[in-house]
N, C-alpha and C positions, 0 to 999 in steps of 0.2 A: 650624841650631838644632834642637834637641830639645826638643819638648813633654814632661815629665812629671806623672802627675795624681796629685794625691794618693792617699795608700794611704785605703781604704776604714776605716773605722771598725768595729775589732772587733763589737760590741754591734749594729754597723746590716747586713742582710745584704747582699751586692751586687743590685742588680735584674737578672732576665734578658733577656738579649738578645732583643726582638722580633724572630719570625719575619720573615723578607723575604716579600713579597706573591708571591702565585704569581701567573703570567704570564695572564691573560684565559684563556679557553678559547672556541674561535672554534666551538664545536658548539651550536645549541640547547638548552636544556632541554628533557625530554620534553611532551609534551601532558597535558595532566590527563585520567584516566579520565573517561571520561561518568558523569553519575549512576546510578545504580541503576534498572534499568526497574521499575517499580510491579506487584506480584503480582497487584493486581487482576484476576479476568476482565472480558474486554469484557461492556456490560451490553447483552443481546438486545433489540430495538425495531425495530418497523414502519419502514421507508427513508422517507426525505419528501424525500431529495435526495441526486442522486450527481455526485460529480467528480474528473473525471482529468484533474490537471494536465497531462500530456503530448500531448493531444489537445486541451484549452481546452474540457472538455466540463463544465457547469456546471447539471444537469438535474433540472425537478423528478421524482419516483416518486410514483406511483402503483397500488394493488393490483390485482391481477385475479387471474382463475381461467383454471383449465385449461378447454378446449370439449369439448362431449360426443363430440369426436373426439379427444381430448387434444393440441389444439394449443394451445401460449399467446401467443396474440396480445397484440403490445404497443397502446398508448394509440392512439388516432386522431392527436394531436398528432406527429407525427416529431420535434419535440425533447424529448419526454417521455419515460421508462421506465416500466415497469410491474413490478412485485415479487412473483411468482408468493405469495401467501399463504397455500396450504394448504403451500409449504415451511418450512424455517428460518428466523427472522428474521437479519437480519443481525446479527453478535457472537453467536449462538449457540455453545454450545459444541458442539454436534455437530448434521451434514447440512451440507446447499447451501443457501445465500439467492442463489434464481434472480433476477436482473435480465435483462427483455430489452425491446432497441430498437430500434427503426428504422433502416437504410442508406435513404438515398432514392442513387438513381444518377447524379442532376442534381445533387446536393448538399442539403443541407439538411436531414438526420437526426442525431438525436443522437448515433447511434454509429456514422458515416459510416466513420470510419477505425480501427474498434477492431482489424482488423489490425495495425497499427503499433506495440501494446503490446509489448514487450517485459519479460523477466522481470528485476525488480526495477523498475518502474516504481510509484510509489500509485496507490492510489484512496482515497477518502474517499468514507464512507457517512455521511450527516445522520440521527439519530435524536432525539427528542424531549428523550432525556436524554444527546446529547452527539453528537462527531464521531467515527466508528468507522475507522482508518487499515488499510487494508488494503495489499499487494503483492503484485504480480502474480507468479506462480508460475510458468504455463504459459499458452502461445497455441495455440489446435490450428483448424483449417479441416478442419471435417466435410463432406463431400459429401452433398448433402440424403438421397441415398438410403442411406446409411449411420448418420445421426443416432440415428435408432431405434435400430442396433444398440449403438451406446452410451450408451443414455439411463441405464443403472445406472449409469456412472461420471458425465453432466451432470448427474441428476436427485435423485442416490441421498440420501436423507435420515437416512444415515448413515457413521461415519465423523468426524474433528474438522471444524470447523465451518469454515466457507471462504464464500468467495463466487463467482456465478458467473453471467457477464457474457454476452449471446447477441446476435446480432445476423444478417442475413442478408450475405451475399456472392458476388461472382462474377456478377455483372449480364451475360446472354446477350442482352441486347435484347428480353426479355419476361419475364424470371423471374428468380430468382436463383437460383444451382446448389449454393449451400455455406450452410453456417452457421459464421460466426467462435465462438469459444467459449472466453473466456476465465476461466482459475481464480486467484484471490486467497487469500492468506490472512491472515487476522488478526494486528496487530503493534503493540505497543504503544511499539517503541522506534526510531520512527521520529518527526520533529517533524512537524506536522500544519498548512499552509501556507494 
């Protein structure tokens, strides 16, 4: 038997045939762009606390000055930093904001393993008016007798604005022979943990 349907009615149009559904598509959707990093510059301020999650280092700073032999010794506390103060502050736009701290060689300094940074690692600088996110750029092991010769590129208070992490290294059984020395720079489009 044959179905016939009736003729369509002059005056009424016929309705079009709905598309057949396309088949799933077994790929992902893209990821959604991230938002917009904020133009904002970072805002300059005194450290009052640094942390590198990668190390579990969670430290308060503290200021000091260069000694009239131009060494800047850090805080008496070995879990403290000190924030050289006649430099940059950290979030400046231009120079180094020197941080430097303690290796103890029994353990028990704040920046026992600042070797171990690697580049793109954070750090997070506490300032009064907010959390300053920085990453790690470069790790360099100065040998103490060579530091001097690059104190233009650790010291230089010019140049964009960076941070820059010191600590001693290389424990001989009475001295240390190196200075770790690591440079950071400022990022605003990294989340801040």
């Amino acid at each position: 038997s044959v179905s016939v349907e009736p003729a369509a009615s002059p005056s009424v149009p016929p309705e079009p045939a709905a598309p057949a559904p396309a088949p799933p598509d077994p790929t992902p959707p893209p990821a959604a762009a991230p938002p917009p990093v904020d133009p904002v510059p970072l805002t300059p301020a005194d450290p009052i606390r640094l942390h590198i999650p990668a190390l579990n280092v969670d430290a308060p700073v503290f200021p000091i000055a260069m000694t009239a032999d131009r060494q800047l010794i850090p805080p008496r506390d070995p879990r403290a930093i000190g924030w050289w103060q006649e430099g940059a502050q950290p979030g400046a736009s231009e120079g180094g904001a020197v941080l430097v701290g303690h290796t103890v060689h029994i353990g028990g300094g704040a920046l026992d393993d600042l070797q171990d940074l690697r580049p793109g690692d954070p750090v997070v600088v506490d300032t009064a008016p907010g959390r300053l996110p920085y990453v790690v750029d470069s790790v360099v092991i100065y040998p103490k007798a060579s530091l001097a010769e690059h104190a233009h590129e650790v010291f230089a208070q010019t140049g964009p604005g960076r941070l820059v992490v010191i600590t001693c290294e290389d424990w001989n059984g009475q001295t240390y022979d190196s200075n770790t020395v690591v440079f950071a720079s400022g990022t605003r489009d990294r989340p801040i943990r």
